[in-house]
FITOR-257160 format. One record per residue (C-alpha): residue number from 1; chain; x, y, z. Coordinates in steps of 0.25 Angstrom, whole numbers. Layout:
N
+-----+-------+-------+-------+-------+
:  nr : kette :    xx :    yy :    zz :
+-----+-------+-------+-------+-------+
: NUM :     A :     X :     Y :     Z :
...
+-----+-------+-------+-------+-------+
% end
This chain:
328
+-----+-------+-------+-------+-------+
:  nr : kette :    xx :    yy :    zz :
+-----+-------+-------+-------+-------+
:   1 :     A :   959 :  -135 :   475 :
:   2 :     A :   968 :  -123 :   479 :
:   3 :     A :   968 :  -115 :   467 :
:   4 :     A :   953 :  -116 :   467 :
:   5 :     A :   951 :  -113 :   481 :
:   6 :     A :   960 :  -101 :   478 :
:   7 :     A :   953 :   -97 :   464 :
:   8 :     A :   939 :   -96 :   472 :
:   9 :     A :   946 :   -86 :   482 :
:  10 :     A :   947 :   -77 :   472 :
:  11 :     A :   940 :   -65 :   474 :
:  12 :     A :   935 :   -60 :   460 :
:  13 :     A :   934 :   -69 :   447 :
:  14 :     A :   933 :   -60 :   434 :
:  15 :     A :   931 :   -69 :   422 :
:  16 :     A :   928 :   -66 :   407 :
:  17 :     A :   914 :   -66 :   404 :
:  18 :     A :   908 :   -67 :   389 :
:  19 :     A :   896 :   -56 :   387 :
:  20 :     A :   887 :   -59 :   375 :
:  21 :     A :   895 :   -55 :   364 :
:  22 :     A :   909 :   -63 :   367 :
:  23 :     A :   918 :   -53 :   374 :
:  24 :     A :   922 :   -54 :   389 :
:  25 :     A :   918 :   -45 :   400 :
:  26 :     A :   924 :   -49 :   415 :
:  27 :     A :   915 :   -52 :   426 :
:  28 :     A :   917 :   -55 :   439 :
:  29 :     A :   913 :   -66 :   449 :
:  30 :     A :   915 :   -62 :   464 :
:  31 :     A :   919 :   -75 :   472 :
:  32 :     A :   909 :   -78 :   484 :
:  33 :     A :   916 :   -77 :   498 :
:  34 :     A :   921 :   -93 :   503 :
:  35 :     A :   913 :   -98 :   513 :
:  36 :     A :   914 :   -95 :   527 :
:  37 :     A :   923 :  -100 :   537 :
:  38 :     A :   916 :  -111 :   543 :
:  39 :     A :   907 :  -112 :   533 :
:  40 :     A :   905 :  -125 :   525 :
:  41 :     A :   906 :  -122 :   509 :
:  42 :     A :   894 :  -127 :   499 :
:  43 :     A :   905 :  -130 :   490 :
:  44 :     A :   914 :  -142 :   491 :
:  45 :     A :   926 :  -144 :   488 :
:  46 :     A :   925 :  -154 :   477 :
:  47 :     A :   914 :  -144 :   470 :
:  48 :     A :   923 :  -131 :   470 :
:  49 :     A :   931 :  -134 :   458 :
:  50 :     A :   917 :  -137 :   450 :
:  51 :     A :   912 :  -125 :   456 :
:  52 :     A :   923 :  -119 :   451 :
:  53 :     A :   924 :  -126 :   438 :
:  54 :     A :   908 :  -121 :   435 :
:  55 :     A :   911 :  -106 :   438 :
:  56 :     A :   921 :  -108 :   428 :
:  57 :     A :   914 :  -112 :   417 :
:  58 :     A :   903 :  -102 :   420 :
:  59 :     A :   912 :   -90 :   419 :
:  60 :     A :   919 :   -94 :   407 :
:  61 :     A :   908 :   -98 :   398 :
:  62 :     A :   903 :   -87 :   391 :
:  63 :     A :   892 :   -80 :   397 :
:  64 :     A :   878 :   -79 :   389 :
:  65 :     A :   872 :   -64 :   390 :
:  66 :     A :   863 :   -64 :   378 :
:  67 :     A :   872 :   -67 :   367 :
:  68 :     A :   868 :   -62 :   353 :
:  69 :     A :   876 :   -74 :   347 :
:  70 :     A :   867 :   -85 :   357 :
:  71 :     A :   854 :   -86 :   348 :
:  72 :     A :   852 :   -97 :   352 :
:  73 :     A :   852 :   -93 :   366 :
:  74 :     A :   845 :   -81 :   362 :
:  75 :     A :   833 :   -88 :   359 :
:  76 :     A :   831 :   -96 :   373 :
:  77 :     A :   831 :   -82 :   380 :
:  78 :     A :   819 :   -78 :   370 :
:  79 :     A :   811 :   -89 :   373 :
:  80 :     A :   803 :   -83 :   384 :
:  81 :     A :   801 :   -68 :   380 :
:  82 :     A :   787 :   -63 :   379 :
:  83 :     A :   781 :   -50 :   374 :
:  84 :     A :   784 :   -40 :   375 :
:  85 :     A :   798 :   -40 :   370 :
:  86 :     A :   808 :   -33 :   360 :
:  87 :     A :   818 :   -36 :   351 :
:  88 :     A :   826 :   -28 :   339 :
:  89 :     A :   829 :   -30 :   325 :
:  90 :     A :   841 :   -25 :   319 :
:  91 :     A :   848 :   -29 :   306 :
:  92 :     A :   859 :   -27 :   297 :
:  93 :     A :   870 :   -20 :   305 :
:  94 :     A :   882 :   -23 :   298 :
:  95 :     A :   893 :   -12 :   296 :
:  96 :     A :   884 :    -6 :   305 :
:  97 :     A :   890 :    -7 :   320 :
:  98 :     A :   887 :     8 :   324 :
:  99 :     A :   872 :     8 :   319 :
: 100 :     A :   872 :    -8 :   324 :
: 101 :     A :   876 :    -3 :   338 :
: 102 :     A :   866 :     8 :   341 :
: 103 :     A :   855 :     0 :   335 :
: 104 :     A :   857 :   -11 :   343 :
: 105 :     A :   858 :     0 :   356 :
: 106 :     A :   844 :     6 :   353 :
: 107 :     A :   839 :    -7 :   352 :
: 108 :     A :   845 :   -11 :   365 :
: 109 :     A :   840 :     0 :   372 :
: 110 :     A :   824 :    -6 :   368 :
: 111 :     A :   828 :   -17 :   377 :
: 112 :     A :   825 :   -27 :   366 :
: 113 :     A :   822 :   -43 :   370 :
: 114 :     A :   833 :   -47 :   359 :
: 115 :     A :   838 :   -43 :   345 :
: 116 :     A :   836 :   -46 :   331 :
: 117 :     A :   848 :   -45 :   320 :
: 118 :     A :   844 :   -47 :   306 :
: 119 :     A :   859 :   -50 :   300 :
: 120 :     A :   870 :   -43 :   293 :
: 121 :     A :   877 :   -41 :   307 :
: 122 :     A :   889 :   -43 :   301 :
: 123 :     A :   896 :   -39 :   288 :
: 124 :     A :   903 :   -51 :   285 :
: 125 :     A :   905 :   -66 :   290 :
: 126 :     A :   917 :   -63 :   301 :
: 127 :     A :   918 :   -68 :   314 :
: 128 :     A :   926 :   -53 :   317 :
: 129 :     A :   911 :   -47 :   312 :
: 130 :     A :   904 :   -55 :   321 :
: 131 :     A :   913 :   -50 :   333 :
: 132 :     A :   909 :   -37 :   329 :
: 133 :     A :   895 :   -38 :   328 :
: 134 :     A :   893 :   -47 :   342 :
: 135 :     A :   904 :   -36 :   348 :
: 136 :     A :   894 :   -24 :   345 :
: 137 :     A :   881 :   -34 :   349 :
: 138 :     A :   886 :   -33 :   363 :
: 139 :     A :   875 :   -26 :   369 :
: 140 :     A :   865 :   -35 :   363 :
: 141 :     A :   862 :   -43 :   377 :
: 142 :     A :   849 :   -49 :   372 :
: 143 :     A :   845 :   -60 :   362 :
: 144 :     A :   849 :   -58 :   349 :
: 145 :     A :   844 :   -65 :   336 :
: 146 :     A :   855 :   -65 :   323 :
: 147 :     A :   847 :   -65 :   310 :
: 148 :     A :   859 :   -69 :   300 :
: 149 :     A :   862 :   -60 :   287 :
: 150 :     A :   870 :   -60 :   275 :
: 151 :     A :   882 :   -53 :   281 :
: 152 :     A :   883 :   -62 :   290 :
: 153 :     A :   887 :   -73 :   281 :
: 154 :     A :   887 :   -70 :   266 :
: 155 :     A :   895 :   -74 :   256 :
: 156 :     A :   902 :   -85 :   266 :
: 157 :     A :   897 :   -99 :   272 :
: 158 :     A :   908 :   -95 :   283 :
: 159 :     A :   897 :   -83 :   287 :
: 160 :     A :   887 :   -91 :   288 :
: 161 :     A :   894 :  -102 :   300 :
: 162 :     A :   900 :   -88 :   305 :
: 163 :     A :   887 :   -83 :   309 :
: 164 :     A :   883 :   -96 :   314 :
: 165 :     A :   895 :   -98 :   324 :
: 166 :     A :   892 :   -82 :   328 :
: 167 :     A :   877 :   -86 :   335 :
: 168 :     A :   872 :   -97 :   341 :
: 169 :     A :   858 :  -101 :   332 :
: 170 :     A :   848 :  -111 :   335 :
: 171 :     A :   852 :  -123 :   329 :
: 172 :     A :   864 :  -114 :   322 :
: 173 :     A :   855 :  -109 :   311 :
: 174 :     A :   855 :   -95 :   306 :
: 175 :     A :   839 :   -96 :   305 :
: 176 :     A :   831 :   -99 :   319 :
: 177 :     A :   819 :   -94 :   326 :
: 178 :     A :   812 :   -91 :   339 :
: 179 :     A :   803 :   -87 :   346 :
: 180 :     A :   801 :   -76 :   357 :
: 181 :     A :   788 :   -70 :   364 :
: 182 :     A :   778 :   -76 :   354 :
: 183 :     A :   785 :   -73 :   343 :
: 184 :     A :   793 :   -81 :   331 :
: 185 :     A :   808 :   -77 :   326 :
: 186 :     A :   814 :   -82 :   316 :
: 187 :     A :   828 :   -79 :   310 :
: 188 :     A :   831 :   -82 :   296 :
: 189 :     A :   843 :   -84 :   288 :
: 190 :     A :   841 :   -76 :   274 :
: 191 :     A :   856 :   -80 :   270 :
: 192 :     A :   859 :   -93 :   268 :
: 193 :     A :   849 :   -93 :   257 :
: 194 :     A :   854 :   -79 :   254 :
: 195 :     A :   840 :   -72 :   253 :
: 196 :     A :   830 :   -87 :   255 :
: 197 :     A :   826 :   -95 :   267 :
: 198 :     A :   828 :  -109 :   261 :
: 199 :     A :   829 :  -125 :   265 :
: 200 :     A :   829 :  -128 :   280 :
: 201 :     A :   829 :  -112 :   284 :
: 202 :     A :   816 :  -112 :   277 :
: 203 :     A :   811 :  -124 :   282 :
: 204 :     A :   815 :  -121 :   296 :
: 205 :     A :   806 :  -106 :   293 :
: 206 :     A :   795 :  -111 :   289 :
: 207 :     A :   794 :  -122 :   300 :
: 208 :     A :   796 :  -110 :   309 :
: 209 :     A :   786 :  -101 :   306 :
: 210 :     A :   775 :  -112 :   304 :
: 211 :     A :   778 :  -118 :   317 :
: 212 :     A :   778 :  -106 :   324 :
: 213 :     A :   766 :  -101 :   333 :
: 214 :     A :   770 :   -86 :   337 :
: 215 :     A :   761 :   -76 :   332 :
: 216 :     A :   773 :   -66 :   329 :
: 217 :     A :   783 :   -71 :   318 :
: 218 :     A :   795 :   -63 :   316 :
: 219 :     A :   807 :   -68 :   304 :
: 220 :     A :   821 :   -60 :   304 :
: 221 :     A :   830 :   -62 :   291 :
: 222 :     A :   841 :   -53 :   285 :
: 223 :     A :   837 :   -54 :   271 :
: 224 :     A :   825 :   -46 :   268 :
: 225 :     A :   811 :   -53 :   259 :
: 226 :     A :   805 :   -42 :   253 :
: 227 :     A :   815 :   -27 :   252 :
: 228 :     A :   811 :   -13 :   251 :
: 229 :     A :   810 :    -8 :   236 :
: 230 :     A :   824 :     1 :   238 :
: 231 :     A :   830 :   -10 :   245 :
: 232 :     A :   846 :   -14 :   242 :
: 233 :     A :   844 :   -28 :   246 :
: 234 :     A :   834 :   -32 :   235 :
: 235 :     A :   839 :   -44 :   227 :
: 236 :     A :   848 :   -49 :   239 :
: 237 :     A :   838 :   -51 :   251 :
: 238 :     A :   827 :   -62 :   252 :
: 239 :     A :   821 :   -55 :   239 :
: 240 :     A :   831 :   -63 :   231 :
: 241 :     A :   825 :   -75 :   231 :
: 242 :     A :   809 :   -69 :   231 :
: 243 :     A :   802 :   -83 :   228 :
: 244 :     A :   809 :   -88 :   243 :
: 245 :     A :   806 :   -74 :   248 :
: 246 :     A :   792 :   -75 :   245 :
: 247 :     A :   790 :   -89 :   252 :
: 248 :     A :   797 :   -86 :   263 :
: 249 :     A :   788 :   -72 :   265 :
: 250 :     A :   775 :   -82 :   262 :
: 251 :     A :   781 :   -90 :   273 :
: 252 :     A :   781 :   -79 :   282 :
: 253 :     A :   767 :   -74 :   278 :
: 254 :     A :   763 :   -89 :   281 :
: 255 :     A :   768 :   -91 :   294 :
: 256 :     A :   763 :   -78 :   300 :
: 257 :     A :   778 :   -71 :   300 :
: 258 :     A :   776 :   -56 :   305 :
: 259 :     A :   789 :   -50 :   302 :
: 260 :     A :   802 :   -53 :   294 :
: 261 :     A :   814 :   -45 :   299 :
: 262 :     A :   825 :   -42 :   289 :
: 263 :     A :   838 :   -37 :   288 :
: 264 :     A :   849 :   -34 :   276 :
: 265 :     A :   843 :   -21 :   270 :
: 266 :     A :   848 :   -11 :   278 :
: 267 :     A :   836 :    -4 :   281 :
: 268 :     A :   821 :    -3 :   287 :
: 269 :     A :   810 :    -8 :   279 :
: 270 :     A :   797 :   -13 :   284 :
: 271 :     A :   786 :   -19 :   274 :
: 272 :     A :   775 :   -29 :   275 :
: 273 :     A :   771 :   -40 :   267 :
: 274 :     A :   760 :   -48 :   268 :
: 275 :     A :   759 :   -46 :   282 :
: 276 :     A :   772 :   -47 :   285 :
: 277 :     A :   783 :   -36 :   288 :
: 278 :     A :   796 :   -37 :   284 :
: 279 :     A :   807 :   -28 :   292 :
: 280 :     A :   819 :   -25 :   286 :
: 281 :     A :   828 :   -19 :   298 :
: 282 :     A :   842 :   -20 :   292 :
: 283 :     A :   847 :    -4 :   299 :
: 284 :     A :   856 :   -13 :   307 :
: 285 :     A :   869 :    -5 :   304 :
: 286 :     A :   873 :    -9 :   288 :
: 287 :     A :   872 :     2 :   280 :
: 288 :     A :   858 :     6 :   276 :
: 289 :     A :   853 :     2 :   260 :
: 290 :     A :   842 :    12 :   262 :
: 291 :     A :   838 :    27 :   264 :
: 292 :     A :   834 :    30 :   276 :
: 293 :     A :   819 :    33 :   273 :
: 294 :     A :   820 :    18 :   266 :
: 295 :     A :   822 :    12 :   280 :
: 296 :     A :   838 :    16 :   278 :
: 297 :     A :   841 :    18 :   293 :
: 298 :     A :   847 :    10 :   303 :
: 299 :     A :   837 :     3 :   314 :
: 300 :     A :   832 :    -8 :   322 :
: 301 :     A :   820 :   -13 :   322 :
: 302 :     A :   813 :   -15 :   337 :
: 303 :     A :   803 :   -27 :   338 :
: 304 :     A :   793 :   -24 :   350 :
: 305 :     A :   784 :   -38 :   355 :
: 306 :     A :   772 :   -35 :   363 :
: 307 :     A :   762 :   -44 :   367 :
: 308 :     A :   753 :   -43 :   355 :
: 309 :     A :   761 :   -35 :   345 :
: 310 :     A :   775 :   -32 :   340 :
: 311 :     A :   780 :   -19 :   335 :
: 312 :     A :   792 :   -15 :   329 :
: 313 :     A :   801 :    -1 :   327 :
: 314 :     A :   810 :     2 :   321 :
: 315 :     A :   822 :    10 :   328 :
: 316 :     A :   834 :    18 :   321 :
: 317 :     A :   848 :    21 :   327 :
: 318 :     A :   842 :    34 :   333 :
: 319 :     A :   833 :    25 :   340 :
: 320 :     A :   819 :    33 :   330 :
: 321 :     A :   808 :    23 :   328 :
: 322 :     A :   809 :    22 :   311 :
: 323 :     A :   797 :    13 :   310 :
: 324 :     A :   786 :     4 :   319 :
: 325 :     A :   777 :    -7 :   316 :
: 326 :     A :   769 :   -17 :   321 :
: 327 :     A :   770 :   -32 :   318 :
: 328 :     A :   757 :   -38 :   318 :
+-----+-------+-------+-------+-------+
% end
């Protein structure tokens, strides 16, 4: 009882505390003074060493400030935002940690509610990759919503369990919805079919959209469906299978989807089909497989909810407006 009595005396504690992204910063915690002379203490002397015991335990377990690996978590904090809010879109930024970085800065300066990423964050399934990415994500301090890509676990079942022990997913899938101020998200997986939506993903999708009830339903994938005429990609994206392609755009058309955002071309595209827009945003950071007045540029693109409408921009890395649009 000594030692405690004499650990409390201390004046200043400092104590490693984690920040959202893993590393330690130290923080302090200032003693309160004891009790006066003469007066009686609230705290006895059976309930120190708990006392003691809980701050502890509160200081060493790792403290949550908006983590961009807690998805999970990410959600719950989601749950009760209303219009108007913001969020950004960014794609692709592998190899690109420069481009990644000031993108990720303008985007940050719009205040924005949370973050989109639509995969390839990576170049290859390493946990030394991952440090690196999460290490330049540091100023991310908002919720942030991994959409899984095919750098991030190609050619390896090890990539795949990888990126699962990265982020903490609902129910530990690499497909999950939500929803958020009226509005439906839903995260899909292109690569474990490489290039379909099959068997219990699909299943899971269409009970998704056909249960859902929000007037505004918005779908993020890496692979795109249908790519621009000069595009790089064609053969390898959801196009490579067009019969499963074309159900799944029907799908969409049928359950009132608004917009599909997709990544892995590494540019800006923007078309409509049937109603529909599809957004490829892939100016993440990887190198561009266009020409700059074929959407070759590096961007991000900047979702605006209002109460009755949203509007989209999108924003290049000297911060220009390249394109706007509404989605109606």
């Amino acid at each position: 009882m000594r030692k405690i009595k004499n650990y409390f005396k201390k004046e200043k504690w400092a104590n490693p505390v984690r920040n959202s992204c893993g590393t330690s910063n130290s923080a302090r915690i200032i003693a309160r003074p004891n009790p006066a002379r003469g007066q009686r203490s609230v705290i006895s002397n059976g309930a120190k060493p708990l006392l003691l015991l809980g701050v502890i335990l509160l200081i060493s377990l790792p403290s949550y400030a908006g983590s961009i690996r807690e998805v999970s978590q990410n959600i719950e904090r989601l749950k009760s935002i209303e219009p108007p809010f913001q969020f950004a879109v960014i794609g692709d930024s592998r190899d690109g940690d420069k481009v990644y970085v000031r993108l990720m800065e303008r985007a940050l300066e719009r205040k924005p509610h949370f973050f989109v990423h639509l995969g390839d964050m990576i170049s290859r399934p390493k946990e030394k990759e991952w440090q690196k990415f999460f290490e330049i994500s540091k100023p991310i301090d908002v919720p942030f919503f991994p959409v899984v890509g095919n750098h991030e676990i190609f050619a390896s079942g090890r990539g795949e369990k990888l990126y699962r022990e990265q982020f903490h997913l609902p129910e530990e899938k690499t497909y999950y919805a939500f929803r958020a101020g009226g509005i439906l998200f839903v995260i899909l997986d292109s690569e474990t079919g490489k290039g379909r939506i099959v068997n219990e993903q699909l299943s899971w999708l269409e009970g998704t959209l056909s249960s859902s009830e929000e007037g505004y339903k918005l779908v993020f994938i890496h692979r795109p469906l249908f790519l621009p005429r000069d595009s790089l990609k064609r053969g390898r994206a959801m196009d490579r299978y067009p019969l499963e392609r074309d159900n799944l755009h029907r799908l969409f058309l049928k359950t009132g989807v608004k917009v599909v955002f997709e990544g892995d071309d590494h540019r800006y595209d923007r078309m409509e089909k049937d109603g529909i827009l599809y957004l490829i945003t892939g100016g993440g950071g990887a190198p561009l497989t266009s020409f700059k007045k074929r959407g070759g540029f590096f961007h991000c693109t900047w979702i605006s909810v209002q109460q009755e409408r949203v509007e989209g921009e999108v924003v290049d890395l000297d911060g220009r407006i390249r394109d706007k649009f509404v989605i109606k």
